[in-house]
N, C-alpha and C positions, 0 to 999 in steps of 0.2 A: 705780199702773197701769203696766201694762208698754209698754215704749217702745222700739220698734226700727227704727232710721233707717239708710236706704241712707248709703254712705260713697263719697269717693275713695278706691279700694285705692293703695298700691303696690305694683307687680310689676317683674317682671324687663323687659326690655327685649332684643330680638335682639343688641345687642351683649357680652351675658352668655355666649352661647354655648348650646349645648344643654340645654332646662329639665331633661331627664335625668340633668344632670350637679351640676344645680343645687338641688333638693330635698334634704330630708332628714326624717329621722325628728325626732319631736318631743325637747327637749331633754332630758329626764329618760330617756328609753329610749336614748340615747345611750354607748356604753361606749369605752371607751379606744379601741379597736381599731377601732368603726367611728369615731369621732372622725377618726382618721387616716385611714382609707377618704374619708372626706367632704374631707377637707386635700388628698389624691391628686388628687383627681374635675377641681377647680376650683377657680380663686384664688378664684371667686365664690360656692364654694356656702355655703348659708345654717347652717352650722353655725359657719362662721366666723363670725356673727351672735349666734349665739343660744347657743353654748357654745365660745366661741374657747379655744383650747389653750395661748395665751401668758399669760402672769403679768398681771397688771390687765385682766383680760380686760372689764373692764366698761368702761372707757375706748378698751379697744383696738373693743370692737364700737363704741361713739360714733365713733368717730375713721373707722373701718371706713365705715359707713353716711353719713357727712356724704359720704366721698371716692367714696362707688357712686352716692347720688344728686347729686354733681358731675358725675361723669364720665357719666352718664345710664346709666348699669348698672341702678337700679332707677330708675323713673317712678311719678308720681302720675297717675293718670287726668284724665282731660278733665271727666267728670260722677261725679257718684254713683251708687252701684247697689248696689244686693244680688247678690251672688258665689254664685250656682248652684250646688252642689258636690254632683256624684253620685259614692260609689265602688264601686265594681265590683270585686267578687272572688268568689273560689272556697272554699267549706269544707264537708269533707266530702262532697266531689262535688259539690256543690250550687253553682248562680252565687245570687250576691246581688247586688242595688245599692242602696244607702244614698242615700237621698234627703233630702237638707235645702240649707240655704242659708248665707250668711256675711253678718251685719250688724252696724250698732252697735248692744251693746243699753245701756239706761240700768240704771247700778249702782244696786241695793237691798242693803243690808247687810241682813243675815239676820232681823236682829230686825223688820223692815220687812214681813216675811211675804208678798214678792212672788217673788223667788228664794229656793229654798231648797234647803240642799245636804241627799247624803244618807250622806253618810261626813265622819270626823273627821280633821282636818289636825293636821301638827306644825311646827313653829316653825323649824328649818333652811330648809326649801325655801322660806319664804316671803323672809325674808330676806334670800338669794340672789337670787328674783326681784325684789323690791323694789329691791333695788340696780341691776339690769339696767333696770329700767322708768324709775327714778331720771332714770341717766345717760343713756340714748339716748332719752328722752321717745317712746317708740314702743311700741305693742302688735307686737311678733315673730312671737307666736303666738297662733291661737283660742283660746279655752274651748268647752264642749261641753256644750248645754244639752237640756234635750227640754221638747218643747211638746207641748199636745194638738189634734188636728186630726180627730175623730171623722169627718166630711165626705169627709173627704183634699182638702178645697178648694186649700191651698197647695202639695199635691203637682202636683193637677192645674194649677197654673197653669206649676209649673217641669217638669213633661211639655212643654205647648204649647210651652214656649221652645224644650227642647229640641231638637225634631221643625225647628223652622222654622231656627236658627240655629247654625251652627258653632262649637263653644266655641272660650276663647278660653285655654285650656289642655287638653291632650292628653297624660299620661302618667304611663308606668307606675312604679310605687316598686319596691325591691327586695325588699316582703314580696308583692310578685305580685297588687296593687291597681291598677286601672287608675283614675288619678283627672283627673274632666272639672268645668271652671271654666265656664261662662256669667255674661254680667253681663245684670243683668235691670234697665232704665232706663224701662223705660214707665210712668209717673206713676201711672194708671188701675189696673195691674199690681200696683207697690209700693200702694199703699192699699189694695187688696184683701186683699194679706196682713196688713199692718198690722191689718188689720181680725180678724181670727182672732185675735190678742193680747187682743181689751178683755175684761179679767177675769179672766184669766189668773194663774194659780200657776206657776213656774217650778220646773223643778229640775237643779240640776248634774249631770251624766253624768259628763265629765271635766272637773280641771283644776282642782279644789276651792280647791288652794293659790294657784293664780294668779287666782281671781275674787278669794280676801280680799284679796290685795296689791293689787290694782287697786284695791280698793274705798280702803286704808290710802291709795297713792297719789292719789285725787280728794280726800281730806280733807287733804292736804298740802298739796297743790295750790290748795286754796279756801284755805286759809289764807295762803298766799303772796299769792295775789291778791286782792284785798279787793272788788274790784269785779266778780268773777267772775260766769258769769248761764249759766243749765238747757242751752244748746248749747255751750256749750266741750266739748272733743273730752275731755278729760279725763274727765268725766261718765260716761262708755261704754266700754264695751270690745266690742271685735273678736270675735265670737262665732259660733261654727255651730251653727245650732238645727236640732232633727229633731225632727218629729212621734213620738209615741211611737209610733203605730199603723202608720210605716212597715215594709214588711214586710223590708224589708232589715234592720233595726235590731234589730244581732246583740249578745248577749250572751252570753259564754263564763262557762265554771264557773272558779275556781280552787280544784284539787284540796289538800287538807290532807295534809302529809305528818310522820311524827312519827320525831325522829334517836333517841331516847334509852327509849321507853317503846313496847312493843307490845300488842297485846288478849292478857289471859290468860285461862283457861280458864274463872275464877271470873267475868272481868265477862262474857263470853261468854255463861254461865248469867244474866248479867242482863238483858242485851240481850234473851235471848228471852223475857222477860215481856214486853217492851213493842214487840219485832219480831219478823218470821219472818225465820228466815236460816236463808238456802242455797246450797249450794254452787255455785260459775260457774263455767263455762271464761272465760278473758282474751279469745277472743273474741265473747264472748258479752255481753260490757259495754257497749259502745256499741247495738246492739239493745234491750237491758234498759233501759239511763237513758230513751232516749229512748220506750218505752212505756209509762212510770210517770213522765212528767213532774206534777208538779204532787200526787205520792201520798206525799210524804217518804220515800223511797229513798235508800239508800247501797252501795257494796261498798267493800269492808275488803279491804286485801290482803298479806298477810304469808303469809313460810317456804313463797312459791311456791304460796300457796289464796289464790284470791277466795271473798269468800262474799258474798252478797247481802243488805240487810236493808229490808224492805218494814214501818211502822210499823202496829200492828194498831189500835190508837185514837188518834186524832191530839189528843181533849183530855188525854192522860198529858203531853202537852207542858206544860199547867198546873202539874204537879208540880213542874216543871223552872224555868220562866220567867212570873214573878209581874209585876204592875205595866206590863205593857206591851201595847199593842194586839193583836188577833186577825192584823192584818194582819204586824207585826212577829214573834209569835208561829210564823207559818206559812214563815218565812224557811228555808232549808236549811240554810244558813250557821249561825244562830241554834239550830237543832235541835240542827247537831253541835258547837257549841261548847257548850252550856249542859247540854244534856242527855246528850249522848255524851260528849264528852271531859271538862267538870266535873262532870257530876253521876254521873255511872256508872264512870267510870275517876279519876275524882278528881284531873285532871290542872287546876287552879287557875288556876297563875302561867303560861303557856307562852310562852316567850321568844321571838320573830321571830327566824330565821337561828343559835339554839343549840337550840333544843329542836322548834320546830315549824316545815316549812315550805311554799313556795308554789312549785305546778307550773302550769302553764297546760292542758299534752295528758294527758291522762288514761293514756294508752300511756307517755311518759316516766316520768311518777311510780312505776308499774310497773318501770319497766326499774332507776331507781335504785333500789329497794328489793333488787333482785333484784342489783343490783353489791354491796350493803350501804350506801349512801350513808343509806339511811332504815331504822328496823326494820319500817312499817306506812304504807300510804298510803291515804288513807278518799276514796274517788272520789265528786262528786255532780254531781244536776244544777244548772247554771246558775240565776242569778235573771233572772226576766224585767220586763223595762221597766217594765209596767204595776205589779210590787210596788214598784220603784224607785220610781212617782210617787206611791204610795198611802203607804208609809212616811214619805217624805221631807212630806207635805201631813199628815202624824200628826205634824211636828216629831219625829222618831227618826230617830237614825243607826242605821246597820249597822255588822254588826262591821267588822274591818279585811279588804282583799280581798273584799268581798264581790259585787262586781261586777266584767266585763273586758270594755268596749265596743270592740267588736274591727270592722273595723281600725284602728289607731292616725289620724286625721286629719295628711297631710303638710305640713310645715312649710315655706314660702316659696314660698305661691300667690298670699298678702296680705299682705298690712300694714298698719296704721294710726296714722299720726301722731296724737300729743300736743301736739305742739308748740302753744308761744304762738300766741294767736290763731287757732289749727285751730278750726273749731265746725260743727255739724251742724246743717242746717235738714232 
């Protein structure tokens, strides 16, 4: 059964200095360069935390953290609450705001069939985080979950807060997201939403590799403690859930782009057995994806022609992809890897970062084919949330990149200790 209990956050405190200065991108979208940008901003910003640039950085962020919440730089709350988190941005002309909330939720290891993720992890980044959860017994950063809320009951309750009460964070990141924190403590409030959970399936959005290590960390942890019991803080981790049916609740494509192989004339003639394609202007592409969402659509783009390919029977997908759900079947992703680039171009093995790669703007992956950086870039549309829950509740991962839950959630609005004897009622 799923279980998710308001928390003491901790945050920053005014003596930190401007929270502006203070945030940061999550740890893994992190690169050199803003690394330093963030070392610039403030002795306190949270990248020093969560990806320090000095040598034992996993001691340095312990050491780090004991001396911020000495000096009262970061504070634990007075009560518990569920942390409100709306984010507000702009794409493609369009505003959005992402509505969901920050709680503890209680870990289910996958085989438990409570959470369940819907991409496959690799064994670096977990072991990285493990060591970081290790030493500073703190949850750093959310995971990113999606619920269902058919109703929009839990929306409307974090409306009402927000109408009545001034969040208690205010601001904006540098990818141009306005992000607002409310804590929601009304008893009556929190069990109403709790209540939206009983029966509940879960599934990871982001963040795959940091729910296992959490999960690897509570079973280290029970083992340490021999008298350990269901509320020790350990048990939970620190999570932003989003209704899947929010309408904010964006998911970008990532465009496939290929360094070494492009469509030749022969598979070209194959293509049109099983697609119509034709020719596009480049600006003609973003119009096109988005009026054939949902009809297995692609554009190809090489030696300066797009062409368009609209799928003429959607069970020739059978041919291609045996053994797996309709729901999995019908993935864009799945289409063009199984059927376009293995089964019609015969492209097998394709290596991440030598042979095939990953664009986020569909304009980009254009531009570098067009420098030479790619011979072919295959544009589609985005997977939408609801196949994300439908697959993942099929026990099926997606290929790799198959989702980009945009915008990234900011890192150092909360916090959640582990520490001995932390427990949640």
């Amino acid at each position: 059964m799923v279980d998710v209990k308001p928390f003491r956050g901790i945050r920053y405190t005014k003596k930190a200095g401007n929270i502006a200065n203070l945030i940061a991108q999550p740890y893994d979208k992190i690169d050199e360069e803003m690394q330093k940008e963030y070392y610039e901003k403030s002795e306190y910003n949270y990248c020093r935390l969560t990806l320090p640039i000095e040598e034992d950085r996993y001691n340095i962020a312990r050491k780090r953290l004991e001396e911020w919440l000495t000096n009262e730089i970061l504070q634990k709350d007075d009560k518990p609450a569920f942390y409100v988190y709306f984010q507000e941005f702009q794409l493609f002309g369009k505003m959005y705001i992402r509505k969901g909330f920050i709680g503890a939720l209680r870990l289910h290891p996958f085989e438990e069939n409570i959470v369940l993720p819907h991409e496959k992890t690799h064994k670096g980044p977990k072991i990285d985080r493990l060591n970081m959860l290790k030493t500073t017994k703190h949850t750093l950063e959310p995971g990113f979950i999606l619920y269902s809320d058919k109703d929009k009951e839990t929306i409307r309750i974090f409306e009402e807060l927000t109408q009545k009460e001034e969040p208690i964070i205010d601001v904006g990141d540098s990818l141009g997201a306005r992000n607002r924190v409310w804590k929601l403590t009304d008893p009556e409030q929190i069990k109403k939403v709790q209540e939206i959970f009983n029966g509940q399936q879960l599934v990871i959005a982001d963040g795959h590799h940091r729910y296992e290590t959490a999960c690897t960390y509570r079973d280290m942890r029970r083992e340490e403690k021999k008298d350990w019991d269901e509320n020790d803080a350990f048990n939970f981790r620190m999570t932003y859930l989003v209704p899947v049916e929010d309408e904010g609740l964006v998911v970008l494509a990532t465009h496939r782009c290929l360094a070494k192989e492009k469509v030749t004339p022969e598979q070209e003639e194959t293509f049109k057995k099983y697609f119509d394609i034709n020719k596009i202007s480049k600006e003609e592409i973003p119009e096109f994806l988005e009026k054939n969402i949902g009809k297995h659509v692609f554009i190809y783009y090489q030696d300066g022609i797009a062409k368009s390919m609209i799928i003429k029977d959607p069970s020739t997908i059978n041919e291609f992809v045996q053994d797996r759900s309709n729901e999995y079947k019908k993935l864009d992703v799945v289409i063009l890897r199984d059927m376009i680039f293995q089964g019609i171009m015969g492209l097998s093995d394709l290596k991440i970062d030598d042979d095939i790669f990953y664009e986020r703007w569909w304009n980009e992956a254009i531009q570098k084919v067009d420098e030479g950086k790619y011979k072919v870039a295959f544009i589609l549309n985005p997977t939408r949330a609801e196949q994300v829950l439908a697959v993942a509740k099929n026990h099926e991962r997606m290929p790799q990149k198959s989702t980009d839950f945009y915008p990234k959630m900011i890192s150092g609005l909360t916090m959640m200790s582990l520490e001995d004897g932390e427990k949640l009622n």
